[in-house]
N, C-alpha and C positions, 0 to 999 in steps of 0.2 A: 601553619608551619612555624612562625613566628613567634608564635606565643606557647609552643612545644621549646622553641630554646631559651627563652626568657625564664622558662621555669627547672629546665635544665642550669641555665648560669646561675639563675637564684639559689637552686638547692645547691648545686657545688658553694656559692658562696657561705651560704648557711653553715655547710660542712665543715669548710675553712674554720671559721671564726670560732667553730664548737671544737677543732681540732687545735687550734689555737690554744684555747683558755685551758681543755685538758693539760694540753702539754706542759703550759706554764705551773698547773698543782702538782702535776706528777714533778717537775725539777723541785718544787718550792718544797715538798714534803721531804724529797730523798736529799734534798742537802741540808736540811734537818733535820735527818735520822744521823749523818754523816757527823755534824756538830755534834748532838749530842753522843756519840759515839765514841768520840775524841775526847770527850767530857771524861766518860765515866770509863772508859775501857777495862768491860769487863764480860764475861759471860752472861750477866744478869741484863746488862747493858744490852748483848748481843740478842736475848730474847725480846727485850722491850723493842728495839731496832724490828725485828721482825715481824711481832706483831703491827709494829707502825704504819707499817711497810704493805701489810696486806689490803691498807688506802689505796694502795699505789696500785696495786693487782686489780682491785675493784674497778676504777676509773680506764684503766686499759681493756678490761673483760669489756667496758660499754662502746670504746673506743674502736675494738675489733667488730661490734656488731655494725657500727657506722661502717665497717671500713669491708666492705665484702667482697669477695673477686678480687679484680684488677684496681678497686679504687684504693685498696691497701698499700700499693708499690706506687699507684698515683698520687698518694699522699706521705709516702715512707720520709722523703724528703724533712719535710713537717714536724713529723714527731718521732724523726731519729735520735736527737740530742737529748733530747727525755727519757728516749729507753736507756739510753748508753748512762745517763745518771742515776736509771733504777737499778742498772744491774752495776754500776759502781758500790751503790749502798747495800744495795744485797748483800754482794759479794766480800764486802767490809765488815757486815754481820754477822756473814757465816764463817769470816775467819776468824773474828774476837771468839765467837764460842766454839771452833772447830780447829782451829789451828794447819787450817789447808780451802783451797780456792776452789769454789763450789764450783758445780761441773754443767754444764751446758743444759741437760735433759732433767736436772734437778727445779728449778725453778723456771728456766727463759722460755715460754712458748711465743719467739720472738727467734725477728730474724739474726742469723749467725755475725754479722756485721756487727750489728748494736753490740752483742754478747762479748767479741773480741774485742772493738772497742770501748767497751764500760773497761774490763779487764787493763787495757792497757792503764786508764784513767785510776785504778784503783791503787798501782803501783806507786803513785805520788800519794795514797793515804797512809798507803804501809809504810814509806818513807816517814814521813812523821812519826807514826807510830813508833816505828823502831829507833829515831835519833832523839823524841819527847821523852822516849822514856827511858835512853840508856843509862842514866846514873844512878838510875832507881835501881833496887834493889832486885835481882834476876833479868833486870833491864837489860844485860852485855848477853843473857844466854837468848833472852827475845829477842835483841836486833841481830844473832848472828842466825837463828832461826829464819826471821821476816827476811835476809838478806838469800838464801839458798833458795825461798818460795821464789822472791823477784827476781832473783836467775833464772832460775825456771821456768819463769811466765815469758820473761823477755824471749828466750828461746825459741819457745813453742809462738809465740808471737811473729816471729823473725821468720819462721818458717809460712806463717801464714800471708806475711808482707804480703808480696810475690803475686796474690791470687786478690786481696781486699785491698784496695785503693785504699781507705778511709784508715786501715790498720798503718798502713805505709806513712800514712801525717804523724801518726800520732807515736813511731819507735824512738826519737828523739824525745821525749817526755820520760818515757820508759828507759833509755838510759840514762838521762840526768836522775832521776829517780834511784835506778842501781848504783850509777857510783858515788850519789852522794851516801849510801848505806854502808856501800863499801869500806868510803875512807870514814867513816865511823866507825866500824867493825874493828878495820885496818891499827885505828888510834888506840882505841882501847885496848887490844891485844898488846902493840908496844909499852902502853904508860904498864899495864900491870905484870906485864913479863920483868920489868923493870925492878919490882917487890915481892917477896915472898911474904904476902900476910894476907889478912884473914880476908873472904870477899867482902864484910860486911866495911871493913878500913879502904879497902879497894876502890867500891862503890863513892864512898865519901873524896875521896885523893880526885876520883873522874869529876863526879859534881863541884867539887871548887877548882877545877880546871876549867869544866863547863864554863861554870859563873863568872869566871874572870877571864874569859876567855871570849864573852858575848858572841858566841857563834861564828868567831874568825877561828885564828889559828888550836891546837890541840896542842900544848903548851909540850913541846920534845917528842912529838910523833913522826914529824917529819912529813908528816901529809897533813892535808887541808882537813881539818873538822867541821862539819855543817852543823847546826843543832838546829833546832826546832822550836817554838815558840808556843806551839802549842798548851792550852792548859790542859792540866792533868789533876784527877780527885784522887784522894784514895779509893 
């Protein structure tokens, strides 16, 4: 009888330790797809991301075959943080080449938890995104874009609070996220209401606001400007 549970705690250990080290490739990859992401922000980007990405699907297919029945939700614990970073970078993917937040039955064969919160998590990507790039050139029409999706998400979020604990931690992330987009949105709209000229002069008037502005105030907007430090390629 005894050495029927020695090899029972053994193999659970074994498990652990292999559910461990997955967990830790699958984060180490998808906040590498995330960087480079942020790098290149592009469609072409958005493809390579995905392909990258499909490491990450591989190492979970082997991870479900360990995890069968009941020892799945016995081990959910574990390698929840992982999923919720896969389906951050996913999700980050599919918005640089799609311009809208991939949808539950599209890629997550993963529990609904992970899925809303990656989502929430993604919300401080898109933040960057839209405050790294607003002086750039169609940058003010993408952050006011990025800014209606992160309403949207937070929404449909807010409604899910209520029912997912883990969602409930993580709506404070997702509004500082919204309103620092906002009063970006918010600034730009005042400095260029300000000017009747061309957007290409516009563009330039925000970025040496930006620049000398080092991410504090929006130089006569009257609200708080965040920016982002993010690099960005052409």
């Amino acid at each position: 009888m005894f050495d029927d549970f020695k090899k029972e705690f053994d193999a659970q250990h074994d498990r652990r330790e292999y559910l461990i080290k997955a967990s830790r490739d699958i984060t180490s990859l998808s906040k590498k797809v995330i960087f480079l992401l942020h790098l290149r922000k592009s469609k072409r980007a958005s493809e390579s991301g995905m392909a990258k990405l499909r490491e990450v699907q591989a190492i979970y297919a082997k991870i479900k075959v360990e995890l069968q029945s009941d020892l799945f939700w016995r081990h959910h614990r574990a390698i929840s943080p992982c999923l919720q970073e896969y389906v951050e970078a996913i999700s980050f993917a599919w918005y640089l080449g799609h311009s809208t937040l991939v949808s539950f039955n599209q890629y997550f064969p993963l529990p609904l938890e992970d899925y809303l919160c990656g989502l929430s998590d993604l919300t401080g990507e898109l933040m960057r995104l839209a405050i790294s790039g607003i002086a750039r050139r169609g940058g003010r029409d993408r952050a006011r874009k990025i800014c209606v999706v992160v309403r949207e998400c937070k929404t449909e979020l807010d409604k899910c609070a209520p029912h997912v604990r883990e969602v409930r931690k993580k709506l404070a992330v997702a509004a500082e996220s919204l309103a620092k987009i906002e009063d970006a949105v918010y600034a730009t709209v005042i400095r260029t209401s300000e000017y009747d000229l061309s957007d290409e002069i516009l563009d330039c008037i925000i970025s040496r606001s930006v620049s000398t502005g080092h991410g504090g105030n929006f130089q006569g907007s009257g609200r708080h400007f965040c920016s982002d430090n993010a690099r960005e390629d052409d």
